[in-house]
PDB file of N, CA, C, O and CB in Angstrom:
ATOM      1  N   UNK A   1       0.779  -1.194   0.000  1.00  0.00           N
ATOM      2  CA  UNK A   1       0.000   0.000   0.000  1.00  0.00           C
ATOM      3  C   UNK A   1       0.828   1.270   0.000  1.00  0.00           C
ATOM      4  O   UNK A   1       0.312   2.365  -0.218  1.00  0.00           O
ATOM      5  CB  UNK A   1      -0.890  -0.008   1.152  1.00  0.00           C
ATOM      6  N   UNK A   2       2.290   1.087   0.279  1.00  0.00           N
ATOM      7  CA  UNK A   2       3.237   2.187  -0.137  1.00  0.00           C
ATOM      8  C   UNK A   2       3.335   3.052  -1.450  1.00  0.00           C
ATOM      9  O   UNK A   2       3.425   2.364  -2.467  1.00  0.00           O
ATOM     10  CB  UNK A   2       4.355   1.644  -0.078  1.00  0.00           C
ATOM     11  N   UNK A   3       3.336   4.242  -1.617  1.00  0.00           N
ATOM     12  CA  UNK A   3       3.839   4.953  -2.803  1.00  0.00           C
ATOM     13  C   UNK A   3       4.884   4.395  -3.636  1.00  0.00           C
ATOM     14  O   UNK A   3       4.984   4.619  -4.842  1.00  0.00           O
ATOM     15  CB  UNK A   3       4.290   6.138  -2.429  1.00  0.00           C
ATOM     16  N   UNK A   4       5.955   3.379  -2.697  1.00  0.00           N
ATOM     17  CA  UNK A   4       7.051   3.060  -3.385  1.00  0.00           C
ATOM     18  C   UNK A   4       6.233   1.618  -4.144  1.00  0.00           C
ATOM     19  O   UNK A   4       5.890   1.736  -5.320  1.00  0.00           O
ATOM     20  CB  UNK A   4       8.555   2.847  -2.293  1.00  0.00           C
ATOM     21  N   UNK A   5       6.016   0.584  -3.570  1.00  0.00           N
ATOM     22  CA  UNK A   5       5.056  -0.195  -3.965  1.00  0.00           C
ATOM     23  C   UNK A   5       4.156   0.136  -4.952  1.00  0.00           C
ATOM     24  O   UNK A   5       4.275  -0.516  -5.989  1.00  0.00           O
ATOM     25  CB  UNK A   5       4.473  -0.471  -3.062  1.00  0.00           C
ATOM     26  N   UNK A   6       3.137   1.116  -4.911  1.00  0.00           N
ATOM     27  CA  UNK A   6       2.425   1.333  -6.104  1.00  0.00           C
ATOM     28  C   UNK A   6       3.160   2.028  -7.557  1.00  0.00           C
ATOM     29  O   UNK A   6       2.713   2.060  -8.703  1.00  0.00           O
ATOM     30  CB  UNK A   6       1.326   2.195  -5.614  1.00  0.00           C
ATOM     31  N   UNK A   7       4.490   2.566  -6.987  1.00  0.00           N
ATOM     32  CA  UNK A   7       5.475   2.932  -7.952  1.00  0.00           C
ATOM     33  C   UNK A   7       5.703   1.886  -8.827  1.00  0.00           C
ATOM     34  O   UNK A   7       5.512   1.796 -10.039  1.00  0.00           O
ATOM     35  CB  UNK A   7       6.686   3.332  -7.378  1.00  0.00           C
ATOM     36  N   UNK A   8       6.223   0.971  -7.865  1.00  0.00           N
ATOM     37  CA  UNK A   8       7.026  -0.262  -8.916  1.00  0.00           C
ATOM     38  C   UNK A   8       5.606  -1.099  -9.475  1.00  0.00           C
ATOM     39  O   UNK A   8       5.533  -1.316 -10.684  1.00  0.00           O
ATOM     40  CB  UNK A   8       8.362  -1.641  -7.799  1.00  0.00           C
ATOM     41  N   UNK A   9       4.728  -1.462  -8.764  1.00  0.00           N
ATOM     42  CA  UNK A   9       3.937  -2.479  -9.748  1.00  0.00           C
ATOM     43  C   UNK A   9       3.405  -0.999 -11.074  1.00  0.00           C
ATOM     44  O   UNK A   9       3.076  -1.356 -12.205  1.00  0.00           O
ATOM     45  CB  UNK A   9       2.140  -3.551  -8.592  1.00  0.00           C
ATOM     46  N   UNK A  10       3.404  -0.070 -10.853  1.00  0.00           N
ATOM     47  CA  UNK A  10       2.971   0.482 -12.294  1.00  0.00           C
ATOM     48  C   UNK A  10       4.210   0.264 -13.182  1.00  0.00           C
ATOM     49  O   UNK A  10       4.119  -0.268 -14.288  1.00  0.00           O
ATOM     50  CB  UNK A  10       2.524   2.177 -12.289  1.00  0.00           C
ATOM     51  N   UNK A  11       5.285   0.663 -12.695  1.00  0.00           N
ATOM     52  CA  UNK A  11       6.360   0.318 -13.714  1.00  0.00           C
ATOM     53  C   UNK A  11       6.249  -1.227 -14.730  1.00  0.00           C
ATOM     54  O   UNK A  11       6.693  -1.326 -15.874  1.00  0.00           O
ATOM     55  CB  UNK A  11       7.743   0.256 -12.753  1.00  0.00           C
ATOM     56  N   UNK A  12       5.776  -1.962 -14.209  1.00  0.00           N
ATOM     57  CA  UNK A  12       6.114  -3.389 -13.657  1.00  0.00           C
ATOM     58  C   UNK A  12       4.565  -3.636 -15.537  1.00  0.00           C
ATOM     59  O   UNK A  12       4.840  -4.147 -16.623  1.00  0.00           O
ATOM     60  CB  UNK A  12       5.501  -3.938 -10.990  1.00  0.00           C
ATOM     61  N   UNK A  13       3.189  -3.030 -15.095  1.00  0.00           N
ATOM     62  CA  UNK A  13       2.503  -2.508 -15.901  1.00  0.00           C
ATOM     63  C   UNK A  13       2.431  -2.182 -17.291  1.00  0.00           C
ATOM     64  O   UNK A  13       1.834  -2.674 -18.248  1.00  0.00           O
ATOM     65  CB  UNK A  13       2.421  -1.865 -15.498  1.00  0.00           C
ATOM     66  N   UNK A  14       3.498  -0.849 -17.075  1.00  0.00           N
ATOM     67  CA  UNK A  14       4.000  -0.243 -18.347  1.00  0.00           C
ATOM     68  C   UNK A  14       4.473  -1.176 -19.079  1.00  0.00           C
ATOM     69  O   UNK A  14       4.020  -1.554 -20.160  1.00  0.00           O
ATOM     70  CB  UNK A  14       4.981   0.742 -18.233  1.00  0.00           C
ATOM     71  N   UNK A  15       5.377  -1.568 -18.525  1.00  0.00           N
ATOM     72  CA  UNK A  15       6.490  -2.394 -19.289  1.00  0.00           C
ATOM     73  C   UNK A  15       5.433  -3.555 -19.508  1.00  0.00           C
ATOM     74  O   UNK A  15       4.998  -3.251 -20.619  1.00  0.00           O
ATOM     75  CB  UNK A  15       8.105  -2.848 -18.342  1.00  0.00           C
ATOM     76  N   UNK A  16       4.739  -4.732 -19.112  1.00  0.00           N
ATOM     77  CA  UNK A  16       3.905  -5.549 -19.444  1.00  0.00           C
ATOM     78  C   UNK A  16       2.935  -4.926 -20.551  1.00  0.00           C
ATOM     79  O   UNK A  16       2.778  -5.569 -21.589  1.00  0.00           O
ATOM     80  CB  UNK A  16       3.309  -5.999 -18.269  1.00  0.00           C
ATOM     81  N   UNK A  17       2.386  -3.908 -20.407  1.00  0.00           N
ATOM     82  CA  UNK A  17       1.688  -3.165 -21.815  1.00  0.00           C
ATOM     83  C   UNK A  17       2.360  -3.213 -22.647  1.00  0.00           C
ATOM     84  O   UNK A  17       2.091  -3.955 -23.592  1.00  0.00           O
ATOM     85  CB  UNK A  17       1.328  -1.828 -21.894  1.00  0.00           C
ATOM     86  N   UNK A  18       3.494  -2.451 -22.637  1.00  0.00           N
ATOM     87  CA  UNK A  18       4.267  -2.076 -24.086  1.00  0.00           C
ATOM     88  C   UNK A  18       5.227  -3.533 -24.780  1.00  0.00           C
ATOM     89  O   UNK A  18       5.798  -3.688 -25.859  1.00  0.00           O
ATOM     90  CB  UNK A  18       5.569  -0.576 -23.668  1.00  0.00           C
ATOM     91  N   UNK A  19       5.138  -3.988 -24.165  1.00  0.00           N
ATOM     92  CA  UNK A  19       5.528  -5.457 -24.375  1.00  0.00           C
ATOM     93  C   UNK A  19       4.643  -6.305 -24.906  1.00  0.00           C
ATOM     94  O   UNK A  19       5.139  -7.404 -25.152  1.00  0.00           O
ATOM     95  CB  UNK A  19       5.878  -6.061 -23.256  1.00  0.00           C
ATOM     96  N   UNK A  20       3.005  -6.141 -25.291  1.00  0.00           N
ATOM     97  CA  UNK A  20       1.920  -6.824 -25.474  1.00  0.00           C
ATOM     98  C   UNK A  20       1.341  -6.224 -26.003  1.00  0.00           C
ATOM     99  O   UNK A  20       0.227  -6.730 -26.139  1.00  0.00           O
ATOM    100  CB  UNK A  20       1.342  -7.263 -24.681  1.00  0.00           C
ATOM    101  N   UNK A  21       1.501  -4.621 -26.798  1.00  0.00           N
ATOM    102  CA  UNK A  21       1.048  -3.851 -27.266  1.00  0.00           C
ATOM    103  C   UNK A  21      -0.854  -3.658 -26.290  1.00  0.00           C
ATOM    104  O   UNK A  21      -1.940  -3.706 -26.867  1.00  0.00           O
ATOM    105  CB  UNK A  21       1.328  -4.296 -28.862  1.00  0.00           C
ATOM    106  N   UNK A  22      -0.701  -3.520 -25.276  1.00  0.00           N
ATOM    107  CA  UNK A  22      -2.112  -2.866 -24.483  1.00  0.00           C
ATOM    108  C   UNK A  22      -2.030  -1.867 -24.498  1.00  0.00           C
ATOM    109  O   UNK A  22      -0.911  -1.360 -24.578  1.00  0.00           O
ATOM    110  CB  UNK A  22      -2.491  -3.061 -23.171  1.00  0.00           C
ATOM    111  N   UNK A  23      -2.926  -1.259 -24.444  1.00  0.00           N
ATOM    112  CA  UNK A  23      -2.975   0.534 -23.680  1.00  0.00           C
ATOM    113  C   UNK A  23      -2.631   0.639 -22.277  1.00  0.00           C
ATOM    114  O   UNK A  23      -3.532   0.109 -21.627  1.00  0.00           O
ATOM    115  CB  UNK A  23      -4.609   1.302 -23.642  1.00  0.00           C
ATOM    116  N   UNK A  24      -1.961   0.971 -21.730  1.00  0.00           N
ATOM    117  CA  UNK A  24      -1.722   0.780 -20.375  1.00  0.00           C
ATOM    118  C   UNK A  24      -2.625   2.361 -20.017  1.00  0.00           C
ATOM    119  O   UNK A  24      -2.738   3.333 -20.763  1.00  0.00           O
ATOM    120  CB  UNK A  24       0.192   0.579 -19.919  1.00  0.00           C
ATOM    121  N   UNK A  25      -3.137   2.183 -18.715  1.00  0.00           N
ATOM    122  CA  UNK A  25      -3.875   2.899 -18.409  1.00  0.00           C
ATOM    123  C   UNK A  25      -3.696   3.853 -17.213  1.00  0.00           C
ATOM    124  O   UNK A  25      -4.701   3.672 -16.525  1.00  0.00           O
ATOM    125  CB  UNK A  25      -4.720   2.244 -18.396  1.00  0.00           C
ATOM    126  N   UNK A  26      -3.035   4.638 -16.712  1.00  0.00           N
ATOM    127  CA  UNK A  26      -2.302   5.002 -15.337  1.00  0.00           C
ATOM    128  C   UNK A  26      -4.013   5.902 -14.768  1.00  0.00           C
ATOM    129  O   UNK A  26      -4.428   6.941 -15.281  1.00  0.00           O
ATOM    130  CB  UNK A  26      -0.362   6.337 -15.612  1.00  0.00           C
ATOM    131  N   UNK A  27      -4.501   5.367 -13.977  1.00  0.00           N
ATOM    132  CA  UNK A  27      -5.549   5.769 -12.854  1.00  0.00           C
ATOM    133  C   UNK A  27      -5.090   6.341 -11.315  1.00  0.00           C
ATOM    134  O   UNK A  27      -5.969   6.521 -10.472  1.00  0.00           O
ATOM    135  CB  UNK A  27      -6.378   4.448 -12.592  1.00  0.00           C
ATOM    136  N   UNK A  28      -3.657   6.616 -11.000  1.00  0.00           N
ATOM    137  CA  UNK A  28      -3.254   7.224  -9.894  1.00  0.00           C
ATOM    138  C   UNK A  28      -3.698   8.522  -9.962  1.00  0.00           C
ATOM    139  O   UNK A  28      -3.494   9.272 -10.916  1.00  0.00           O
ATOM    140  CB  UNK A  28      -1.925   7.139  -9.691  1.00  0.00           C
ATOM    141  N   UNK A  29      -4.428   8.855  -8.755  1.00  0.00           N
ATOM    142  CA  UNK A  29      -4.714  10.273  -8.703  1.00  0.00           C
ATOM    143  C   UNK A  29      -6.262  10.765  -9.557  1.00  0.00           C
ATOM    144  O   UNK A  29      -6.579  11.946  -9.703  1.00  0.00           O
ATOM    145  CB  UNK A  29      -3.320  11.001  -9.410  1.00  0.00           C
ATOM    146  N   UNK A  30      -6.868   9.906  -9.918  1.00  0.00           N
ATOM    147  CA  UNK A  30      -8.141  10.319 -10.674  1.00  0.00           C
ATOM    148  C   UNK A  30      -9.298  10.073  -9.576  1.00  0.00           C
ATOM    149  O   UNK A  30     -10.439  10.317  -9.969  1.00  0.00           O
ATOM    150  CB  UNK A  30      -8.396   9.364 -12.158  1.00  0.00           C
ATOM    151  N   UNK A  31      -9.194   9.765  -8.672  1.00  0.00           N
ATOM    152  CA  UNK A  31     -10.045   9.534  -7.510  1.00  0.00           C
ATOM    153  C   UNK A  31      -9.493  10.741  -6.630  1.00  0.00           C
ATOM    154  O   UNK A  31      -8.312  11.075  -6.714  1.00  0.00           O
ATOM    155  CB  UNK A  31      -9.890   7.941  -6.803  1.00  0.00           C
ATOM    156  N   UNK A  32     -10.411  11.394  -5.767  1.00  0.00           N
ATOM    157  CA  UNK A  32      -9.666  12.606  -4.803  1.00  0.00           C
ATOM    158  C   UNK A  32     -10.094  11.345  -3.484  1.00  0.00           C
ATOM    159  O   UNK A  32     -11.053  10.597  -3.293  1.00  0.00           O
ATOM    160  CB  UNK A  32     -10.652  14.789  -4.724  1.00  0.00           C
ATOM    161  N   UNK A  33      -9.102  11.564  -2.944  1.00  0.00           N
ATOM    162  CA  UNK A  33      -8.869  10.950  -1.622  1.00  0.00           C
ATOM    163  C   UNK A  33      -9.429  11.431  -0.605  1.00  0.00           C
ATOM    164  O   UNK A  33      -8.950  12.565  -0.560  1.00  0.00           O
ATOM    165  CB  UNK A  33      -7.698  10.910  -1.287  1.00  0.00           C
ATOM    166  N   UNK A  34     -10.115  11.331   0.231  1.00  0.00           N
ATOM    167  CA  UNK A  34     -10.546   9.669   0.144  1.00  0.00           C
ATOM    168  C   UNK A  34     -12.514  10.496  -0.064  1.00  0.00           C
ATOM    169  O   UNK A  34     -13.348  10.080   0.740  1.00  0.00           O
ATOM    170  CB  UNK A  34      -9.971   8.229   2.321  1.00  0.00           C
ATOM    171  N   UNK A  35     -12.753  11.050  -0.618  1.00  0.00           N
ATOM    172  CA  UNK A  35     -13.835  11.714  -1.075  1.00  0.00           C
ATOM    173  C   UNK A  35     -14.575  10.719  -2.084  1.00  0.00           C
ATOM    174  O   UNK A  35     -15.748  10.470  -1.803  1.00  0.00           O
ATOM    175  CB  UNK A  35     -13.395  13.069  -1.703  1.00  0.00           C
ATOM    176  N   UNK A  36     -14.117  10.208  -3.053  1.00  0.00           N
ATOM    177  CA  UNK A  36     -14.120   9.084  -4.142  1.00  0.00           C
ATOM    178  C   UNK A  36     -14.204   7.766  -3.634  1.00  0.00           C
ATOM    179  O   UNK A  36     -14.440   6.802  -4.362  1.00  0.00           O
ATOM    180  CB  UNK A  36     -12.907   9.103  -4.983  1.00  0.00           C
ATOM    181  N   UNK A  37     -14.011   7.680  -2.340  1.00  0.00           N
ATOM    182  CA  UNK A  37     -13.500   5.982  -1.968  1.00  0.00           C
ATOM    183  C   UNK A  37     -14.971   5.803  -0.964  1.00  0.00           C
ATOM    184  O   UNK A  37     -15.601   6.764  -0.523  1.00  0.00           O
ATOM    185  CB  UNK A  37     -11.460   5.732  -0.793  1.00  0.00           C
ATOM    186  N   UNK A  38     -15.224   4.768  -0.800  1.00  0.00           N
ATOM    187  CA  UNK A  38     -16.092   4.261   0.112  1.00  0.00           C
ATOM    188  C   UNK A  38     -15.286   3.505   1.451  1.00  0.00           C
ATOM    189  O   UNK A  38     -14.109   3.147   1.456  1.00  0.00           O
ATOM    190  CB  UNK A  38     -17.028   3.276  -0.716  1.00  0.00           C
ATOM    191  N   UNK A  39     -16.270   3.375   2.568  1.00  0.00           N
ATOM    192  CA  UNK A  39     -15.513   3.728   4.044  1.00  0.00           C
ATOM    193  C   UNK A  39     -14.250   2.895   4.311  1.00  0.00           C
ATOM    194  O   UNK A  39     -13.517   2.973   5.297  1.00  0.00           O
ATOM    195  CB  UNK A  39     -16.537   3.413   5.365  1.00  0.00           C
ATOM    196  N   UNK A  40     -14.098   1.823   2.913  1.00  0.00           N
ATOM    197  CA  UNK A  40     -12.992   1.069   3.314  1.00  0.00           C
ATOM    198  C   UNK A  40     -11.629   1.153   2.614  1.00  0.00           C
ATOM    199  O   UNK A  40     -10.905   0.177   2.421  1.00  0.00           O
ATOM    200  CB  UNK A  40     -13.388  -0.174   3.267  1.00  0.00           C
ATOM    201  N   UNK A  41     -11.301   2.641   2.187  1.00  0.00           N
ATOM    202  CA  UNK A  41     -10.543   3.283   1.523  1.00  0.00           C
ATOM    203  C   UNK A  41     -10.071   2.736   0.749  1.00  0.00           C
ATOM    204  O   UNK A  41      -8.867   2.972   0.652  1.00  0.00           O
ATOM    205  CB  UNK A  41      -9.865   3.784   1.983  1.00  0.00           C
ATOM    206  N   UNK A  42     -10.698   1.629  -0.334  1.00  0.00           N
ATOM    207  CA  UNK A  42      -9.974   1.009  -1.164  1.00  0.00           C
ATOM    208  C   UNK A  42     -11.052   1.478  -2.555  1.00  0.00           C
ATOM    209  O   UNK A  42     -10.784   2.232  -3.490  1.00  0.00           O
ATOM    210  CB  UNK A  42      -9.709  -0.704  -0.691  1.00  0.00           C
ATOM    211  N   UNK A  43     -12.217   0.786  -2.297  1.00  0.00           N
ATOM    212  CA  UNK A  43     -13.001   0.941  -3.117  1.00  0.00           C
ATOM    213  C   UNK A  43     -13.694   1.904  -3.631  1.00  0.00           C
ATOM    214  O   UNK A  43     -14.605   2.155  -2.842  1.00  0.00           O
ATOM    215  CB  UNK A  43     -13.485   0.411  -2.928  1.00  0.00           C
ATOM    216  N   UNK A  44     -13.750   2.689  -4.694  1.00  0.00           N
ATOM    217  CA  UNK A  44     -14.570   3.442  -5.445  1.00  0.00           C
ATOM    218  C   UNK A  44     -15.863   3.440  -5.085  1.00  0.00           C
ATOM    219  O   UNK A  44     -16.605   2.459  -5.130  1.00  0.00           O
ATOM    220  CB  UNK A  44     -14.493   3.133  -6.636  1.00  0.00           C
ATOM    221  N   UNK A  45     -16.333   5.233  -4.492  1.00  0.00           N
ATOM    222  CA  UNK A  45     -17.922   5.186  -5.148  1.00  0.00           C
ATOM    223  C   UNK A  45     -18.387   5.107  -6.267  1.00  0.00           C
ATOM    224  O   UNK A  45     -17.686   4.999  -7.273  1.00  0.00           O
ATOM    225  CB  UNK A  45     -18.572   6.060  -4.976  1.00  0.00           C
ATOM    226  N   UNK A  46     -19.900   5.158  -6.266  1.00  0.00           N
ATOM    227  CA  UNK A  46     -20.057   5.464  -7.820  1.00  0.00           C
ATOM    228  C   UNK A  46     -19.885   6.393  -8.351  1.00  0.00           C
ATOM    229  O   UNK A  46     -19.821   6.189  -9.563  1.00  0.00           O
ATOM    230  CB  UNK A  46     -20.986   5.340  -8.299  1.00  0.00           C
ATOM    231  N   UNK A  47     -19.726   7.712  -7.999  1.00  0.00           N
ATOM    232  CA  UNK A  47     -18.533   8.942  -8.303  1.00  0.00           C
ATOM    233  C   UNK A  47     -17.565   8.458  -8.794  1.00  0.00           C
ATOM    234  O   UNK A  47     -17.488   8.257 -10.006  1.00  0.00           O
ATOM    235  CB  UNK A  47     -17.940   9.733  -7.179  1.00  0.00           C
ATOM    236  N   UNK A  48     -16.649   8.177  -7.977  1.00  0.00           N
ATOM    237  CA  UNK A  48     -15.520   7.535  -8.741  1.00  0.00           C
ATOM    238  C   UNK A  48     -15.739   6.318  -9.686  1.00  0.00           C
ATOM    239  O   UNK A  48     -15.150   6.657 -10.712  1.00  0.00           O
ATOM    240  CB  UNK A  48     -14.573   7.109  -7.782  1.00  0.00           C
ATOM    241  N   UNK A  49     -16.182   5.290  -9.856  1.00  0.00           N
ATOM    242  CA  UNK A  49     -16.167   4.992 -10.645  1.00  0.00           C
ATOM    243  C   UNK A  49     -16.645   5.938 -11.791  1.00  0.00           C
ATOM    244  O   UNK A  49     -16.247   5.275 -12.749  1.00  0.00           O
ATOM    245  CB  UNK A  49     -16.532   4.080 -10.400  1.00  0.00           C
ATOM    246  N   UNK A  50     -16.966   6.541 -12.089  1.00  0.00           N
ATOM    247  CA  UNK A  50     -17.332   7.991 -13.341  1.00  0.00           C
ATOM    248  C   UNK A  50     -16.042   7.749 -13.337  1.00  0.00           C
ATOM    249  O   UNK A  50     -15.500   6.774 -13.859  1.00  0.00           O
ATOM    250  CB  UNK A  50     -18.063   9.886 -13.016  1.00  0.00           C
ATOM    251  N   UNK A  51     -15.475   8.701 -12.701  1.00  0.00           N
ATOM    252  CA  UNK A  51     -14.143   9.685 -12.929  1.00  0.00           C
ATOM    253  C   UNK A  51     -13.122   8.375 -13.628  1.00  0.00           C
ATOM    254  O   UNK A  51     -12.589   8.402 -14.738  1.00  0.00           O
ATOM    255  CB  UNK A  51     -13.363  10.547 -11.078  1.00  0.00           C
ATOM    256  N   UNK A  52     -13.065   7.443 -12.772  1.00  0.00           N
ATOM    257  CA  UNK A  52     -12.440   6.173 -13.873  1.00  0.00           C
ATOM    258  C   UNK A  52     -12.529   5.854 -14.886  1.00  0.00           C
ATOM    259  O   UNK A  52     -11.583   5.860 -15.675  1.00  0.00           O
ATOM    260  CB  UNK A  52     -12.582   5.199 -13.768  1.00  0.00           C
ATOM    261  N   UNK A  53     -13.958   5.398 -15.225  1.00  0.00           N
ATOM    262  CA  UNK A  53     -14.429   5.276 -17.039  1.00  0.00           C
ATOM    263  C   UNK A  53     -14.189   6.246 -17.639  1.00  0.00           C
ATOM    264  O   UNK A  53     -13.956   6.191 -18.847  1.00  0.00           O
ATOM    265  CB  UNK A  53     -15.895   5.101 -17.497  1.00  0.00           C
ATOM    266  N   UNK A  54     -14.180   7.719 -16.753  1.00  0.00           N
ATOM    267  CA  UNK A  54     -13.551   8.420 -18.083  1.00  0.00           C
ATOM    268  C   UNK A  54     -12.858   9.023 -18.181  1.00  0.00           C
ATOM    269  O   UNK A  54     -12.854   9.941 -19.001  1.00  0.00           O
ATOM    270  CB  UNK A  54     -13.995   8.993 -18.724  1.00  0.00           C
ATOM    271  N   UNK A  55     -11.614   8.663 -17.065  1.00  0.00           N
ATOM    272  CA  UNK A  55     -10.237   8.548 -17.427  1.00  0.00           C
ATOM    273  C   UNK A  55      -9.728   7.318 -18.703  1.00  0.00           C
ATOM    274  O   UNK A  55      -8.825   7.665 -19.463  1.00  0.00           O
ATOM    275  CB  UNK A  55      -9.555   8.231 -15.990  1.00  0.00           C
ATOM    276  N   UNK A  56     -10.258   6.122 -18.847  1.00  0.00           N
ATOM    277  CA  UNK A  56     -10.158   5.231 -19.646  1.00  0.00           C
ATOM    278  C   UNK A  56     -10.862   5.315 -20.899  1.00  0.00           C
ATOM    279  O   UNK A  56     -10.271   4.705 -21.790  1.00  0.00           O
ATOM    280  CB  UNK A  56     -10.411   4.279 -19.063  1.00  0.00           C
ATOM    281  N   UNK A  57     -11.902   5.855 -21.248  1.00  0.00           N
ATOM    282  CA  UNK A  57     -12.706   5.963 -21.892  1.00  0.00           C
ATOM    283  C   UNK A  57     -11.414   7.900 -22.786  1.00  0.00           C
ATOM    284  O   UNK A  57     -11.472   8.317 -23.943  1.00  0.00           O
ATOM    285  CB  UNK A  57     -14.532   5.880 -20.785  1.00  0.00           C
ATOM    286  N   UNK A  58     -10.774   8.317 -21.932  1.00  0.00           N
ATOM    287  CA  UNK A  58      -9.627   9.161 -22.442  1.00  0.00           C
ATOM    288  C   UNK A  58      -8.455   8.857 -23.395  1.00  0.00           C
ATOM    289  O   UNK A  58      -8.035   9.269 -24.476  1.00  0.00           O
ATOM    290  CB  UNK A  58      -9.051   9.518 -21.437  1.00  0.00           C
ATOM    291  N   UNK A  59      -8.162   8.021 -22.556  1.00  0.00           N
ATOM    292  CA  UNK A  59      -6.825   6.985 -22.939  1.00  0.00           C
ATOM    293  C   UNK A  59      -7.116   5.730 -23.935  1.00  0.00           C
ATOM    294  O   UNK A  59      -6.282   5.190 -24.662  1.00  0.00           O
ATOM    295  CB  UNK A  59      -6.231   6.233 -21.465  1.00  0.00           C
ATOM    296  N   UNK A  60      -8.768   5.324 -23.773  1.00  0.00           N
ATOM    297  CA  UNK A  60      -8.861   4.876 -25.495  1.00  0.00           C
ATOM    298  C   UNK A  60      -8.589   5.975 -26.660  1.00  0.00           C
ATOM    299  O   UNK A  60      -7.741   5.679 -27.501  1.00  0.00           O
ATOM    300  CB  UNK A  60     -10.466   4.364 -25.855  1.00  0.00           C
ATOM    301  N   UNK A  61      -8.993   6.733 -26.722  1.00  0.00           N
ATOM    302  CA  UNK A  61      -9.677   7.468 -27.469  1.00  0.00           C
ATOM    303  C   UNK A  61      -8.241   8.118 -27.959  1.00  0.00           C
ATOM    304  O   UNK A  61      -8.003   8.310 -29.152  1.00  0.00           O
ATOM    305  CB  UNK A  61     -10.913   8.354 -26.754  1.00  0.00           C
ATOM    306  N   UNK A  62      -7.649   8.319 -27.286  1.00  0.00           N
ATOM    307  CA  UNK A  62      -5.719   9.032 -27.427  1.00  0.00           C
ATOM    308  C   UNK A  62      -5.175   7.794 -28.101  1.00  0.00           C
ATOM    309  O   UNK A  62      -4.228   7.965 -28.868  1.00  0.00           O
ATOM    310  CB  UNK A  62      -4.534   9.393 -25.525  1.00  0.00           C
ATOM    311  N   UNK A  63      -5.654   6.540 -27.918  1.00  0.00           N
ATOM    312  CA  UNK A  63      -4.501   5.590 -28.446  1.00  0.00           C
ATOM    313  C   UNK A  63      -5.694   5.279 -29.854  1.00  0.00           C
ATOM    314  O   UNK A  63      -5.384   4.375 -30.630  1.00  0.00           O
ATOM    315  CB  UNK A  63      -3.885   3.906 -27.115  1.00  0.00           C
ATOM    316  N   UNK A  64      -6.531   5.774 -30.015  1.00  0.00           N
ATOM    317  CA  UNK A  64      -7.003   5.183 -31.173  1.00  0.00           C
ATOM    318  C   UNK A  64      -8.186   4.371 -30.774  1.00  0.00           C
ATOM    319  O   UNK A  64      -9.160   4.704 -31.449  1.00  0.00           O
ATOM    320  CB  UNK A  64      -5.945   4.377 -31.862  1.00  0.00           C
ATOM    321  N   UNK A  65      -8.380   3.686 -30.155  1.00  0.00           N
ATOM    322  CA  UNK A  65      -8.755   2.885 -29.991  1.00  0.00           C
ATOM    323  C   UNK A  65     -10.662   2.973 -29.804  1.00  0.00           C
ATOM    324  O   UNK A  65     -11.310   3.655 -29.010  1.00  0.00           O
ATOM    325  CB  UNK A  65      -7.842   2.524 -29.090  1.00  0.00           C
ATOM    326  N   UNK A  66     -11.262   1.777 -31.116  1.00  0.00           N
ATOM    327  CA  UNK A  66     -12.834   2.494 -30.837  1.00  0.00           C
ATOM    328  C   UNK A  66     -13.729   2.454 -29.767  1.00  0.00           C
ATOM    329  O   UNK A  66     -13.753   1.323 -29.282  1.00  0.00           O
ATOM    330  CB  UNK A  66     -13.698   2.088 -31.667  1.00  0.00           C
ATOM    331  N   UNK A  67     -14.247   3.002 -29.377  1.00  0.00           N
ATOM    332  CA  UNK A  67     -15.054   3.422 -28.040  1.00  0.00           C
ATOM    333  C   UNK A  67     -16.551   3.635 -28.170  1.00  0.00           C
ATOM    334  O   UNK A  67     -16.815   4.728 -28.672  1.00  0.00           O
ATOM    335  CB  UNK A  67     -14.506   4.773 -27.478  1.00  0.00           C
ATOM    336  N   UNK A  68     -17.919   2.669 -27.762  1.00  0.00           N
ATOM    337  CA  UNK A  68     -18.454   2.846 -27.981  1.00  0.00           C
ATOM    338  C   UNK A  68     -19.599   4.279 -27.146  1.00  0.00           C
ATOM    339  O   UNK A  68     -20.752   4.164 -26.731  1.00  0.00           O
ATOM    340  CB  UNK A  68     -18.409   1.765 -28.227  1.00  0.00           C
ATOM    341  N   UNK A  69     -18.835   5.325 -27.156  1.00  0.00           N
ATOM    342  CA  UNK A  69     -19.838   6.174 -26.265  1.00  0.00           C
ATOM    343  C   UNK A  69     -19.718   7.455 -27.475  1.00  0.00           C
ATOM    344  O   UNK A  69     -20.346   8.503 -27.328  1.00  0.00           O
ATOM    345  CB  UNK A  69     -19.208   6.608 -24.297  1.00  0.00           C
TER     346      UNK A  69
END
């Protein structure tokens, strides 16, 4: 649950995307803390989930990729 920890598995990510040609998707920071989260600070409200889909629903759309909205 460390910064350094969530550092390396995104690295860890990237490199697994670009290696497999995925879109890798970086979602750090698109949730406001802990305003977005429900009482067990992990999980997304349904607020946040918004703000997620369309952070992703972003990052299709930048890589090309078709999107049905």
């Amino acid at each position: 649950g460390s910064q350094a920890a969530l550092d390396a598995f995104s690295a860890i990510a990237r490199d697994v995307a670009a290696d497999t040609g995925v879109v890798y998707v970086d979602t750090a920071g698109v949730c406001r803390r802990w305003d977005d989260y429900l009482a067990d600070h992990f999980h997304p409200t349904p607020h946040g989930h918004v703000l997620l889909a369309h952070r992703l629903l972003e990052a299709l759309d930048s890589a090309g990729v078709a999107t049905p909205h």
